[in-house]
Structures are given as C-alpha cells and as structure tokens.
NULUMGU-124412 format. One record per atom (N, C-alpha, C, O): z, y, x negated; residue in three letters. Coordinates in steps of 0.1 Angstrom, whole numbers, padded with zeros to 4 digits, always signed. Example, Ala and Ser with C-alpha at 12.3 -4.5 7.8 and 13.67 -1.06 7.14 Angstrom:
REM residues 2
+0078-0057-0132ALA
+0078-0045-0123ALA
+0078-0033-0132ALA
+0085-0033-0142ALA
+0071-0022-0128SER
+0071-0011-0137SER
+0079+0000-0129SER
+0080+0011-0134SER
//
This chain:
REM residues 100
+0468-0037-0459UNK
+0465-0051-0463UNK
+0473-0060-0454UNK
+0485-0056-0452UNK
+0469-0072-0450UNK
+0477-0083-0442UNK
+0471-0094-0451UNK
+0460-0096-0456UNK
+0485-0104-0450UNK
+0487-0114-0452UNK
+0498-0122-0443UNK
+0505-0117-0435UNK
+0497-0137-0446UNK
+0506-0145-0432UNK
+0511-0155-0446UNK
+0504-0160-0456UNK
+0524-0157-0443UNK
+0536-0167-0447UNK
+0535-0176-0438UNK
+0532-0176-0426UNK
+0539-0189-0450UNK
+0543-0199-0440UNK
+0560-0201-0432UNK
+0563-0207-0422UNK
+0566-0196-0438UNK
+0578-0197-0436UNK
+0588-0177-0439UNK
+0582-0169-0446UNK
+0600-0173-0433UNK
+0604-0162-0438UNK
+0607-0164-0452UNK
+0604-0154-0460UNK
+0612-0175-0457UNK
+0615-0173-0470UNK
+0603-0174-0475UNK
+0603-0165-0484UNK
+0594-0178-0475UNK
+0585-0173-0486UNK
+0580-0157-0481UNK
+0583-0149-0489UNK
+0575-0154-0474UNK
+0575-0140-0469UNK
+0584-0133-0475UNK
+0580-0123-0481UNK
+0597-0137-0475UNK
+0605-0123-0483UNK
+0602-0127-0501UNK
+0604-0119-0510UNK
+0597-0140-0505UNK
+0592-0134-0519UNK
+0583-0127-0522UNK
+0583-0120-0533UNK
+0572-0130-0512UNK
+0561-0122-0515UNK
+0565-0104-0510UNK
+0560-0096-0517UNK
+0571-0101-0502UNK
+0576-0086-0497UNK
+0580-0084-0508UNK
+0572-0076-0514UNK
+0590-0088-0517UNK
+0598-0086-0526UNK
+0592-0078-0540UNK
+0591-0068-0546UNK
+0586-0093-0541UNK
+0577-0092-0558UNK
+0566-0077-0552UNK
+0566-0066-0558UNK
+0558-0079-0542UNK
+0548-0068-0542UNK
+0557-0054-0543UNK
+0553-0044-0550UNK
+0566-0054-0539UNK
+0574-0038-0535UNK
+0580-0036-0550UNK
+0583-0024-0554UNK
+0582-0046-0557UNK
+0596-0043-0571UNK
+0585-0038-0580UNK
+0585-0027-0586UNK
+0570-0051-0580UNK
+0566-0045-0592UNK
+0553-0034-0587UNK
+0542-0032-0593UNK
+0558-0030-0578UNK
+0549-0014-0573UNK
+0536-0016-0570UNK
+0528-0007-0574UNK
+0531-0027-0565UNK
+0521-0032-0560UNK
+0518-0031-0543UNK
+0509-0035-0535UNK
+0529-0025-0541UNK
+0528-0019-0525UNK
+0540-0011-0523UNK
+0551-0015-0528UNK
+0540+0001-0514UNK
+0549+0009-0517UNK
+0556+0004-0504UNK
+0562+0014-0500UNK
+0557-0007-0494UNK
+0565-0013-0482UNK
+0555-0024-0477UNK
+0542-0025-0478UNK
+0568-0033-0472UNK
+0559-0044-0465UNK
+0566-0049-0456UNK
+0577-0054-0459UNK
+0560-0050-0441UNK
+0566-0052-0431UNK
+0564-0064-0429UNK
+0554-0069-0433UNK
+0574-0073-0422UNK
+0570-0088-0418UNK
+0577-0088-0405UNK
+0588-0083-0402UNK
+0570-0095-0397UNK
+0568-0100-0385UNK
+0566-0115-0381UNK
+0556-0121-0386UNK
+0574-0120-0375UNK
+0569-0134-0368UNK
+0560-0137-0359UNK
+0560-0129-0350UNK
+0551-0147-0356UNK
+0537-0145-0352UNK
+0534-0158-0350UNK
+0540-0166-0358UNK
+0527-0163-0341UNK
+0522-0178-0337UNK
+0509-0179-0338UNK
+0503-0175-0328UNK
+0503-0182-0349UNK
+0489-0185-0356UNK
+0485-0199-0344UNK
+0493-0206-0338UNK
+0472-0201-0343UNK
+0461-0212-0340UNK
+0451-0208-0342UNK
+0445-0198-0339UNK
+0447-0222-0352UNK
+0437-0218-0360UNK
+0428-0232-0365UNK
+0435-0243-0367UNK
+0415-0231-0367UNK
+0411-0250-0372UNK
+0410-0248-0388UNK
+0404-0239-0395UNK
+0416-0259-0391UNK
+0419-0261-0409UNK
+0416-0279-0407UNK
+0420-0288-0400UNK
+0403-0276-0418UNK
+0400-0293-0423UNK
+0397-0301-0409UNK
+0401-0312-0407UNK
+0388-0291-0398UNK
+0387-0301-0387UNK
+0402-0302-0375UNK
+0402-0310-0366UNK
+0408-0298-0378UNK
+0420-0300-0370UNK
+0421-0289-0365UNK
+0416-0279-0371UNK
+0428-0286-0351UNK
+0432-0272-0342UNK
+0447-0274-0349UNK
+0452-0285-0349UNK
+0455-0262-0354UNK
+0466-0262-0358UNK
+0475-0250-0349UNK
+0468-0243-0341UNK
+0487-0248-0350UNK
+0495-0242-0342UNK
+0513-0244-0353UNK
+0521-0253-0354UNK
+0511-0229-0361UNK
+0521-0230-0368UNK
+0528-0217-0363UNK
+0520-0209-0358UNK
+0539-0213-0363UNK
+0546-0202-0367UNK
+0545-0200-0379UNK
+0544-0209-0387UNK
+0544-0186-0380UNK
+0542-0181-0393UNK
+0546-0165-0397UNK
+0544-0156-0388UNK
+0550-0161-0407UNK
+0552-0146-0408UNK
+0540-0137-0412UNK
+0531-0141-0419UNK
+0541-0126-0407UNK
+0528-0118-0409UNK
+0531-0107-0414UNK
+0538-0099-0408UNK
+0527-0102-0428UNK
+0528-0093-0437UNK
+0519-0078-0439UNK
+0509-0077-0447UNK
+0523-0072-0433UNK
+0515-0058-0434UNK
+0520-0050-0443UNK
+0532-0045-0442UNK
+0511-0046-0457UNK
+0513-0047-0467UNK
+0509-0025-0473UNK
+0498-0019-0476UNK
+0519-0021-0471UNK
+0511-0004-0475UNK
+0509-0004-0490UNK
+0518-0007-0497UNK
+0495-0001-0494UNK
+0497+0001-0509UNK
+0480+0009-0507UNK
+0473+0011-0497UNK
+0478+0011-0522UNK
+0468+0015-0525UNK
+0450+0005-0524UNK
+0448-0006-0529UNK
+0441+0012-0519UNK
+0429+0001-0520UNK
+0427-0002-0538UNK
+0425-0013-0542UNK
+0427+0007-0545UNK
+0425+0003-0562UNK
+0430-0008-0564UNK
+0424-0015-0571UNK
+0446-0013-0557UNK
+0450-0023-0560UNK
+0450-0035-0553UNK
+0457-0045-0553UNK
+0439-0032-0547UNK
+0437-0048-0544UNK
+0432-0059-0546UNK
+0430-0068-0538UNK
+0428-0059-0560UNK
+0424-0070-0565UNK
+0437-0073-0578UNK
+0434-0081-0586UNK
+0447-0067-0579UNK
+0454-0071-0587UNK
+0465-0071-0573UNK
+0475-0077-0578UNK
+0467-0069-0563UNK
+0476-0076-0550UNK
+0468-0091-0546UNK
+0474-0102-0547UNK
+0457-0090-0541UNK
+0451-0104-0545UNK
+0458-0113-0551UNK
+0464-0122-0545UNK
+0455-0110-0568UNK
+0461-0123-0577UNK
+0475-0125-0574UNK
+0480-0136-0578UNK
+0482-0116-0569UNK
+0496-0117-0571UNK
+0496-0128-0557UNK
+0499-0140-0557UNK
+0492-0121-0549UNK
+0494-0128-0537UNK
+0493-0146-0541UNK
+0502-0154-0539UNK
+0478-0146-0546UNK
+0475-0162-0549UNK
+0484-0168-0560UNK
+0486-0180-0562UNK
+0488-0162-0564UNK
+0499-0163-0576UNK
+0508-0170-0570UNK
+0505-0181-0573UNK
+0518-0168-0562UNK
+0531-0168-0553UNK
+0529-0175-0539UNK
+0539-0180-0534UNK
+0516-0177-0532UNK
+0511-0182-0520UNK
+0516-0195-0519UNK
+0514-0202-0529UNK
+0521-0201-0508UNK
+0518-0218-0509UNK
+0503-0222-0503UNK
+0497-0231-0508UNK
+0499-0216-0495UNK
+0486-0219-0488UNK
+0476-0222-0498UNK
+0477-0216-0509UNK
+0466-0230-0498UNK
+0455-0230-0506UNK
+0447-0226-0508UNK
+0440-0226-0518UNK
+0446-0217-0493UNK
+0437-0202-0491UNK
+0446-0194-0481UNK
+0445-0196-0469UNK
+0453-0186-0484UNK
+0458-0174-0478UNK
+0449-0164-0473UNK
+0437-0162-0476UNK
+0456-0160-0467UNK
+0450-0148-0456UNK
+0450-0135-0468UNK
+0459-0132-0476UNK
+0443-0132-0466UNK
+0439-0114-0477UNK
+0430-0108-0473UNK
+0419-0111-0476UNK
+0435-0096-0464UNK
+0428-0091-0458UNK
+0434-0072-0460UNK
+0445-0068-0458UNK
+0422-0065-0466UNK
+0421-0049-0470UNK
+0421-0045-0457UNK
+0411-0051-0453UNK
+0425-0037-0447UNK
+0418-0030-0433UNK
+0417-0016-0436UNK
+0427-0009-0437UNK
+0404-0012-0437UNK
+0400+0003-0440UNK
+0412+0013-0433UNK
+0417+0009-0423UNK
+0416+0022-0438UNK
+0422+0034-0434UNK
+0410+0048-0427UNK
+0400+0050-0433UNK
+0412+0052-0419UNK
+0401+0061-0416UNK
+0406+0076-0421UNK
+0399+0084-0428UNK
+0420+0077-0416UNK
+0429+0087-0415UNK
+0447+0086-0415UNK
+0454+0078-0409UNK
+0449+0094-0423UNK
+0464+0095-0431UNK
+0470+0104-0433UNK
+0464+0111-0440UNK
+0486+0108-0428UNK
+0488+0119-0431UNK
+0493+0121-0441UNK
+0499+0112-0447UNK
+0491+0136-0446UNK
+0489+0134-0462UNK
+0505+0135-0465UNK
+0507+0131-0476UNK
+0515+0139-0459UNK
+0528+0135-0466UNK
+0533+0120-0469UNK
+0538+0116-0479UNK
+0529+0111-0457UNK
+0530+0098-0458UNK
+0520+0089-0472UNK
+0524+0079-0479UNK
+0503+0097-0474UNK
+0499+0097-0485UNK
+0506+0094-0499UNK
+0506+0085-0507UNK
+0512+0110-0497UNK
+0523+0114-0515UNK
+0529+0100-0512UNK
+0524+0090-0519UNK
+0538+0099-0503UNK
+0547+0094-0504UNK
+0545+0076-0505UNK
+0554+0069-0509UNK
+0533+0070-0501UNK
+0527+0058-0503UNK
+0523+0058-0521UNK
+0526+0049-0529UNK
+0515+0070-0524UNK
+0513+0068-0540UNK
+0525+0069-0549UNK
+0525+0064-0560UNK
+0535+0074-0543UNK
+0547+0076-0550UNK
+0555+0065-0553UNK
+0564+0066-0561UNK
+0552+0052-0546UNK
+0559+0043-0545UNK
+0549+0035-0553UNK
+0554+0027-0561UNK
+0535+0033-0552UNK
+0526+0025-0562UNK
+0524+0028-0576UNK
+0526+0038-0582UNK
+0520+0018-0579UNK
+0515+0021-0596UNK
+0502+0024-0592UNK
+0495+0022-0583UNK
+0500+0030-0607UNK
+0485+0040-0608UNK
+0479+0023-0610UNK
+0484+0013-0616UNK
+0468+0025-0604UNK
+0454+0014-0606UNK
+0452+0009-0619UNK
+0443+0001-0622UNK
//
C-alpha cells in the first residue's frame, strides 16, 4: 500500500500509529518531489512517500486510519497487487498484522 505525507513529521505519525496498532507489519518512508494539479493549479511539493507492508483484508480499516490522521483532504491510498511472495517473509508480514 502507498501513501505520501506532507511533511516527515507527519509521516512518522502515520508510520507509527499503522505499525503499533498492527495495521501494517513495517513502513518505509522516503522523500520524494511530487508535481501534480490540485484545484486547477500545477503544484510542486516535497513530500514523504510511505510504502506500507500489511495485509489486503486490511485495507479498508488502513484506509480510515489513514483519513483519520491525514492532513490532506484527499490523500493518496493506494493497494498495489502482490503477484508473488516469499512465503517466509509472508509468516512473517502476518505475524506482525492483526487478523482482518
């Protein structure tokens, strides 16, 4: 799953909250230079970019959390199919999530 912060501090709350309350078993963040048109305007922000390991079941309850916690008005929420996984990194991704 990917999502983009506006700033690192809000990025590490959202890393934080998803990982504590087992809504993703790690989340990587990266800095990243978005351009993009919002409301008619070409914009050009730095922003952090959150690659999010968790389970697909939970992604409508990572969703709300996300919009929960987001400053944006519409954040970025984005599921990217898995095709293939190895299955120790599997255990070890469910092991760190909560059951659906």
């Amino acid at each position: 799953m990917l999502t983009t912060a506006g700033s690192p501090a809000e990025a590490e709350v959202l890393a934080e909250a998803l990982v504590v309350e087992r809504l993703a078993a790690c989340v990587q963040t990266t800095p990243v230079r978005s351009r993009y048109v919002w409301k008619g305007e070409l914009q050009r922000d730095e922003e952090v970019l959150l690659v999010i390991k968790t389970r697909e079941a939970l992604f409508e309850a990572l969703r709300a959390r996300i919009r929960a916690l987001h400053s944006y008005e519409t954040p970025e929420i984005v599921m990217v199919p898995v095709t293939a996984v190895d299955s120790d990194y599997l255990a070890w991704l469910e092991a760190g999530t909560r059951e659906p």
